[in-house]
C-alpha positions as CSV (number, residue, x, y, z in Angstrom):
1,X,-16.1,3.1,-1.2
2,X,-14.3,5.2,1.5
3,X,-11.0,4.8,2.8
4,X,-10.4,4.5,6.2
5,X,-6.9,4.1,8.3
6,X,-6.1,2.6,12.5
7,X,-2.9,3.8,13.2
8,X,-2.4,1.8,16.6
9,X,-0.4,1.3,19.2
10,X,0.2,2.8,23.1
11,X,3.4,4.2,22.0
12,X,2.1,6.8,19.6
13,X,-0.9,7.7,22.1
14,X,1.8,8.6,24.5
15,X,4.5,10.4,22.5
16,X,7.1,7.4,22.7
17,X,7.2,7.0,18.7
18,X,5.8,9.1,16.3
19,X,3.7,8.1,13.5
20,X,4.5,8.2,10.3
21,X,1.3,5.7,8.7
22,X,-0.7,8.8,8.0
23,X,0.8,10.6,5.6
24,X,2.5,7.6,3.9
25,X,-1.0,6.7,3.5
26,X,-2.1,9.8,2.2
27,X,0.8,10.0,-0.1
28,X,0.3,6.6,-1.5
29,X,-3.5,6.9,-2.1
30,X,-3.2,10.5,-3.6
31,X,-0.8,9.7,-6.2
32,X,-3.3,7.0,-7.2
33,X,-6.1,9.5,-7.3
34,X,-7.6,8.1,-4.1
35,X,-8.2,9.8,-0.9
36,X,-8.6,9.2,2.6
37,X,-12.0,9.7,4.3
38,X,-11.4,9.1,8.0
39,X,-8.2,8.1,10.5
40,X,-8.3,6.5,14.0
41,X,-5.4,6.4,16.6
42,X,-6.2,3.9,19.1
43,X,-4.0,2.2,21.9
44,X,-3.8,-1.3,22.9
45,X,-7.0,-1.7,24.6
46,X,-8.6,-4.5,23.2
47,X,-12.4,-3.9,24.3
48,X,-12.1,-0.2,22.5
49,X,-10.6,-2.0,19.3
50,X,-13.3,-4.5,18.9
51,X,-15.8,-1.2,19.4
52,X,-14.2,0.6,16.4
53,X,-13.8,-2.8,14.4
54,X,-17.4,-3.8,14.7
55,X,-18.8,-0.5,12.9
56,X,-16.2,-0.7,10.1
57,X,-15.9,-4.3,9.4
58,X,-19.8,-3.7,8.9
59,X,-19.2,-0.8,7.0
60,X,-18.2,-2.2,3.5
61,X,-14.9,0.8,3.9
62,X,-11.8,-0.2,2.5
63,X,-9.3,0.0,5.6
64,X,-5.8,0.0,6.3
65,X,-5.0,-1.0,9.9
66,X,-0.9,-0.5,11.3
67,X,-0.1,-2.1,14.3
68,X,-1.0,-4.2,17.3
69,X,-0.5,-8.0,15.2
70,X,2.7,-9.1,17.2
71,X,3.0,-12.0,19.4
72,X,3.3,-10.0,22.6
73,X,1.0,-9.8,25.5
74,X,0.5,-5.7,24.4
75,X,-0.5,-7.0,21.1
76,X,-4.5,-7.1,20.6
77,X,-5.4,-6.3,16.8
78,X,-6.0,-10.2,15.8
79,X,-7.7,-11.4,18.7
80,X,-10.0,-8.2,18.6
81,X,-10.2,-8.4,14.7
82,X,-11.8,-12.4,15.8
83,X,-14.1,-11.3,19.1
84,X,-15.5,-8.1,16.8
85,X,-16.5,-10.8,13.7
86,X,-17.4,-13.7,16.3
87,X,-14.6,-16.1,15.3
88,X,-12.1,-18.0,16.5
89,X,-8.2,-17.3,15.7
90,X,-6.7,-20.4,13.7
91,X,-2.9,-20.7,12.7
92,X,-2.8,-20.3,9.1
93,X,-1.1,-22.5,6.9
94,X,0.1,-20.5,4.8
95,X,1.9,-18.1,7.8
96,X,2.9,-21.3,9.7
97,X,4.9,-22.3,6.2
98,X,6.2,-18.2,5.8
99,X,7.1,-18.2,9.7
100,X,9.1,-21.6,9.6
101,X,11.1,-20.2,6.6
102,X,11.6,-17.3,8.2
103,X,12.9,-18.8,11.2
104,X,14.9,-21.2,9.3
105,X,16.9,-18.3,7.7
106,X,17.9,-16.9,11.2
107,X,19.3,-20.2,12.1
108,X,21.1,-20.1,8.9
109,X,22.3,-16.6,10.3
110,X,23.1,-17.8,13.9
111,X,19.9,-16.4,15.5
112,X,18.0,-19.2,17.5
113,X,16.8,-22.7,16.1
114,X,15.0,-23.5,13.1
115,X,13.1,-25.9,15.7
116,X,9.5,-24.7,15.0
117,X,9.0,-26.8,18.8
118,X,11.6,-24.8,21.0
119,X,9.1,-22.4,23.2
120,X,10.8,-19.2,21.3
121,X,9.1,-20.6,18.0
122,X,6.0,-21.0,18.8
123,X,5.6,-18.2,20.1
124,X,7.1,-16.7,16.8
125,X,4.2,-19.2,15.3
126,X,1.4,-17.0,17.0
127,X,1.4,-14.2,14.6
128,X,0.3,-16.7,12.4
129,X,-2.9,-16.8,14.1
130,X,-5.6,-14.8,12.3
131,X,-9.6,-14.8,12.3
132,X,-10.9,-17.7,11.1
133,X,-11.5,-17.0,7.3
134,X,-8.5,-14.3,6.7
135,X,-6.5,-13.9,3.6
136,X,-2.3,-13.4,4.1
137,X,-0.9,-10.5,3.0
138,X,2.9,-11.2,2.2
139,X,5.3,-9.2,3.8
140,X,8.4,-8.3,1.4
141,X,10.9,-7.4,4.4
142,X,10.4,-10.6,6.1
143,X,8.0,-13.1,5.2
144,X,6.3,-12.6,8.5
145,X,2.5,-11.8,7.1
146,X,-0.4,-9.4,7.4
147,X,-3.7,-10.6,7.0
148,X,-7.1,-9.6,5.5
149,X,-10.9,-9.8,5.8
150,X,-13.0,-8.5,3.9
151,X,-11.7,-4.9,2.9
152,X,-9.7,-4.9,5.7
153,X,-6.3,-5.2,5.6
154,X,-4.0,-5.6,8.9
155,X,-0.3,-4.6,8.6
156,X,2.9,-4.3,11.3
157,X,3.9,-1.0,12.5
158,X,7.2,-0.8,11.0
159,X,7.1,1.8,8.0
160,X,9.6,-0.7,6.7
161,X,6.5,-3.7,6.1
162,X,3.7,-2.0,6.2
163,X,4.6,0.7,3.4
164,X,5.5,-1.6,0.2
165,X,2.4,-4.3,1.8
166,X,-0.2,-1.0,1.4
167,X,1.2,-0.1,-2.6
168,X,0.9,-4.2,-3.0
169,X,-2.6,-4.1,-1.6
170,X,-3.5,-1.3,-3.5
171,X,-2.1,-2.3,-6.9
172,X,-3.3,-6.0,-7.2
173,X,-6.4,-5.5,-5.4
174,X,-8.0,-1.8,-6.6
175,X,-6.5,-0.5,-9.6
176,X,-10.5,-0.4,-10.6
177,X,-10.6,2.6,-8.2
178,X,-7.8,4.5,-9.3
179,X,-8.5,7.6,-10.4
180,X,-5.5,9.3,-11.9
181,X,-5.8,12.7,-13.3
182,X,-9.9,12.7,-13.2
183,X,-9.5,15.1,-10.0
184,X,-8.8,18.3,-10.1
185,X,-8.0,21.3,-7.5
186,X,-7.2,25.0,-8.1
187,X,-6.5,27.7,-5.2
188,X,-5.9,31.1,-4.8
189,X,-4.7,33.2,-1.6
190,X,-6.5,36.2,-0.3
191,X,-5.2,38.4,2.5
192,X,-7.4,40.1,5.5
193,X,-10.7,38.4,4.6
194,X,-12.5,36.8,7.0
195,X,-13.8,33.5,6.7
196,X,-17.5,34.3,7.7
197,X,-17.3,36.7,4.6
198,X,-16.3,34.4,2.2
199,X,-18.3,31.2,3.2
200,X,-21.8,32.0,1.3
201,X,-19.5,32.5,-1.7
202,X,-18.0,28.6,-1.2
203,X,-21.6,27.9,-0.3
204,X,-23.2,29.1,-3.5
205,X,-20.2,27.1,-5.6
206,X,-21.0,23.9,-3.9
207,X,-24.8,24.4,-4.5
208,X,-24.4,25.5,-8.3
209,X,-21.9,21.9,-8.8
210,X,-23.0,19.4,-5.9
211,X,-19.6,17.3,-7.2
212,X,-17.7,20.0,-6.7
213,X,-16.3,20.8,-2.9
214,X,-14.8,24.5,-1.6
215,X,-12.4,24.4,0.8
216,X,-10.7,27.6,3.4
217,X,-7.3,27.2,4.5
218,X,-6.6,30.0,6.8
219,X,-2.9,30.9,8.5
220,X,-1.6,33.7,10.3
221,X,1.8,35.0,8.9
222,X,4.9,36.1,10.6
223,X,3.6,40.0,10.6
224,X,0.7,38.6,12.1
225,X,-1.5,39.2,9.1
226,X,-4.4,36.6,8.3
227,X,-4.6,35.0,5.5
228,X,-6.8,32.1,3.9
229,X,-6.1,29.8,0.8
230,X,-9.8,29.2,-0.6
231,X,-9.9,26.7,-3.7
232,X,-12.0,24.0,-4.9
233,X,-11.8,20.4,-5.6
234,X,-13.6,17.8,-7.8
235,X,-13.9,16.4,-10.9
236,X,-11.3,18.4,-13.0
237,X,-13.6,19.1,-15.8
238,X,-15.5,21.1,-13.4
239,X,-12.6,22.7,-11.6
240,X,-12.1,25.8,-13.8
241,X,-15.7,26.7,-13.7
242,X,-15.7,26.6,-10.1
243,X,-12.7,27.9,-9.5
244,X,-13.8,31.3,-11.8
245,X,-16.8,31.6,-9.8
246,X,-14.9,31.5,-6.8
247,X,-12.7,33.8,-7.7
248,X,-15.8,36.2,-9.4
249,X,-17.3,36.0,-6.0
250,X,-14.7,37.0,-3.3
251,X,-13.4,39.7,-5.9
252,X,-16.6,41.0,-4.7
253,X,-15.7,41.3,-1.4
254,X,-12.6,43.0,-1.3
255,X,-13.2,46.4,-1.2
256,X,-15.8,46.1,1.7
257,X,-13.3,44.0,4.0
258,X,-10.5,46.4,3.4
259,X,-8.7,42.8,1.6
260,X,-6.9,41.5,-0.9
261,X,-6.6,38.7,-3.5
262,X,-3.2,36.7,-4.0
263,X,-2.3,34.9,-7.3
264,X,-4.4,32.0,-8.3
265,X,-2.5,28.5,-8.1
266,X,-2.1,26.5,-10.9
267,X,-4.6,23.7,-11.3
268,X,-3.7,20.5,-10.1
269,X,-5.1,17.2,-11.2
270,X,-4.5,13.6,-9.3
């Protein structure tokens, strides 16, 4: 199953907020040896949202979506979530219940009526409209809920929600996937190489373990030297292997490119 991510939202298209979804996201699948396979920004344009959504929702990915499930007119997410599936958005009752609570504390607080009639409230009540068929996902900062179909799973944009709703997800619904400590990765740095030299080396590694997969970092330092990280990732039985041949094949090249090797990194399992 891959793992996909929408960060959207016009404001992170055009500079107004930066995101911080994506490497949240990243930071909570890695530490549960799970990785991401593909990203998406997209702004508030419902027709391109139901484009993307079609393709995924058919897909069988497990997704995480930020953004876009307000009340607002700028909002689109649920209703293109509905139009890409071919359904109809119904109030859930379970939202309707978690919004009239909600709304019930801020009157408690001073903030506005606990009348779930007045105008303001059901308009509040609309982000309890999901595709007809969708699951809630509680929200811990608010009560005001996500919601999810299939392997899709539909969070707000604050950090704040969507963060502990994504470990929640995650925990109750694919601990089977975890994979904690059965990856491995293992790099080393090399100095004045170029990449074209070392790529039939990374090449032969990922034909001689097809699980296996070489990767080339390359940076250019302060003195303007280059310089590449080139490691290798997979199952961490196979790592050190791997990571020897690597190592036994750039050796190689050294002396012909004028370059030199760095010390090897540690290796490092998730």
């Amino acid at each position: 199953m891959d793992i996909g991510a929408y960060i959207i939202g016009d404001e992170i298209l055009s500079g107004k907020r930066q995101d911080k979804h994506l490497g949240k996201l990243i930071e909570l699948l890695g530490a549960r040896g799970l990785r991401l396979s593909w990203a998406r920004y997209l702004g508030d344009e419902r027709d391109r949202l139901v484009e993307h959504l079609r393709h995924s929702l058919a897909s069988g990915d497990l997704v995480f979506s930020c953004g876009g499930i307000g009340a607002t007119p700028d909002d689109h997410t649920r209703q293109a979530v509905a139009q890409a599936l071919g359904v109809p958005l119904e109030l859930h009752p379970q939202a309707a219940r978690l919004i009239a609570e909600r709304t019930a504390e801020m009157a408690r607080e001073g903030r506005g009526s606990s009348d779930m009639s007045t105008p303001e409230n059901q308009l509040r009540l609309r982000m309890g409209e999901f595709p007809k068929g969708a699951h809630i996902i509680p929200n811990p900062f608010n009560k005001i809920p996500g919601f999810r179909i299939g392997h899709h799973h539909f969070l707000p944009g604050f950090p704040v929600m969507a963060w502990p709703m994504i470990e929640q997800i995650l925990d109750q619904h694919y601990a089977h996937l975890f994979a904690r400590g059965q990856q491995g990765e293992q790099s080393f740095i090399v100095y004045d190489l170029p990449e074209s030299a070392a790529t039939p080396v990374m090449e032969s590694i990922e034909s001689r373990w097809p699980s296996i997969r070489s990767f080339s970092l390359p940076s250019v330092s302060g003195e303007g030297g280059r310089l590449i990280e080139l490691g290798v990732k997979g199952p961490v039985g196979l790592v050190p292997a791997a990571f020897a041949a690597l190592q036994e094949g750039i050796e190689a090249l050294l002396a012909e490119h004028g370059a030199r090797m760095g010390a090897a990194q540690a290796l490092r399992t998730f």
